[in-house]
C-alpha positions in Angstrom: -134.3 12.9 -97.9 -131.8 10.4 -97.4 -130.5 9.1 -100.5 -128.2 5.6 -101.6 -126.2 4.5 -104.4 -125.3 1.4 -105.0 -122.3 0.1 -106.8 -120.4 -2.5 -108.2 -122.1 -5.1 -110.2 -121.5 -6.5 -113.2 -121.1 -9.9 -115.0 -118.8 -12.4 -113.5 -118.0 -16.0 -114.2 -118.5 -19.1 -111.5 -116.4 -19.0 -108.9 -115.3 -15.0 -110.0 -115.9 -11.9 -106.8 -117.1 -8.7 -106.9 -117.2 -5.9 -103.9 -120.2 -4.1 -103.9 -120.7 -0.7 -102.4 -123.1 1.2 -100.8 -123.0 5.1 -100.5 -125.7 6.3 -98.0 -125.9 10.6 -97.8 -127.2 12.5 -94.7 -125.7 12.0 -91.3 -126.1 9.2 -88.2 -124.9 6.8 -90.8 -122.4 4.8 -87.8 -125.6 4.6 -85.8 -127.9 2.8 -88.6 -128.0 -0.8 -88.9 -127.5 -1.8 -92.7 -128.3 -5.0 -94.6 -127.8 -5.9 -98.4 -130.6 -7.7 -100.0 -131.0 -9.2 -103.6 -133.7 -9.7 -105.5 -134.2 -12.1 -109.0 -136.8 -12.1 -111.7 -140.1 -13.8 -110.7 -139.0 -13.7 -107.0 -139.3 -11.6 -103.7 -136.5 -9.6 -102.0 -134.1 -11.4 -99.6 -131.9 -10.1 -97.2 -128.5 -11.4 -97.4 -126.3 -10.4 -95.5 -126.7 -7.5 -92.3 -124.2 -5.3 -90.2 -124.8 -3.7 -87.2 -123.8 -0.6 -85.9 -121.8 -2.2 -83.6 -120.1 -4.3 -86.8 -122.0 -7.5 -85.9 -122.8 -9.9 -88.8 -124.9 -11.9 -90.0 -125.7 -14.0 -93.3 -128.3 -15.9 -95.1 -127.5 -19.6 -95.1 -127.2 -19.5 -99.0 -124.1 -16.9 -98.9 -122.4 -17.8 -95.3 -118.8 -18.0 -96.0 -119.0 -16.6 -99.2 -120.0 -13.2 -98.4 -118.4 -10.7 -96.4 -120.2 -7.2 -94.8 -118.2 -4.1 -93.9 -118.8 -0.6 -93.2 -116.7 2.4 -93.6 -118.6 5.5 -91.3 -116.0 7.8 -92.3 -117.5 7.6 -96.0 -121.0 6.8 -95.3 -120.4 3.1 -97.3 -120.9 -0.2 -96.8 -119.8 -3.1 -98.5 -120.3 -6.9 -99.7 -117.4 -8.8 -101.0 -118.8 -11.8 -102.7 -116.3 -14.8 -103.4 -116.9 -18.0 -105.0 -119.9 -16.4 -107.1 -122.5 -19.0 -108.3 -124.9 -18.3 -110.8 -128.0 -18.5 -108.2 -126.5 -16.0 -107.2 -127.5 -13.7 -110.2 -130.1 -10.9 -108.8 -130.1 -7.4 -108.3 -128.7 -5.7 -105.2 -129.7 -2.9 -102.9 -128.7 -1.9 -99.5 -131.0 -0.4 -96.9 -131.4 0.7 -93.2 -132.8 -2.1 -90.9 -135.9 -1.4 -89.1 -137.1 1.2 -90.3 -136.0 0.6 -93.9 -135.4 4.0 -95.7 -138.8 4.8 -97.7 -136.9 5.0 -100.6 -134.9 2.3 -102.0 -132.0 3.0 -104.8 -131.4 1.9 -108.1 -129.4 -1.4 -106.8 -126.9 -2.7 -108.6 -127.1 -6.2 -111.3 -124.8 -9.1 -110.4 -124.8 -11.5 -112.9 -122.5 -14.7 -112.8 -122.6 -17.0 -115.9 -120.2 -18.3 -118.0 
């Protein structure tokens, strides 16, 4: 089963980054599409920011030149460098394979940004 670990979080001030990671075990990994999603009290999961297999990007509107998406096949990782943190930005974050998601979703990691 495969398995992933996010990484990374913590708590930030306004305008502070952070570079989340995403370890994802078992092999294909350079073929999956991934995408990191967030997900706040009271609210539903969002996607925020995808990357293909091919390295094609894309963003939600709320984190578009904020947020950058890599991947790293050689270690089974992708990334999300987050600049200019706001505190709407405050969720937790997971990673996951894009249609079909994995059944299993990690831990995530918190991201809070307050002062």
């Amino acid at each position: 089963q495969v398995q992933v670990v996010e990484s990374g979080g913590g708590l930030v001030q306004p305008g502070g980054s952070l570079r989340l990671s995403c370890v994802v075990s078992g092999t294909f990994f350079s073929i999956m599409h991934m995408g990191w999603y967030r997900q706040a009290p009271g609210m539903q999961r969002e996607r925020v920011a995808l990357i293909s297999s091919g390295r094609n990007t894309d963003y939600a509107d709320s984190v578009k030149g904020r947020f950058t998406v890599s991947r790293d096949n050689a270690r089974n990782t992708v990334y999300l460098q987050m600049n200019n943190l706001k505190p709407e930005d405050t969720a937790r974050y997971y990673c996951n394979r894009l249609n079909p998601p994995f059944p299993s979703w990690g831990q995530g990691t918190q991201v809070t940004v307050s002062s």
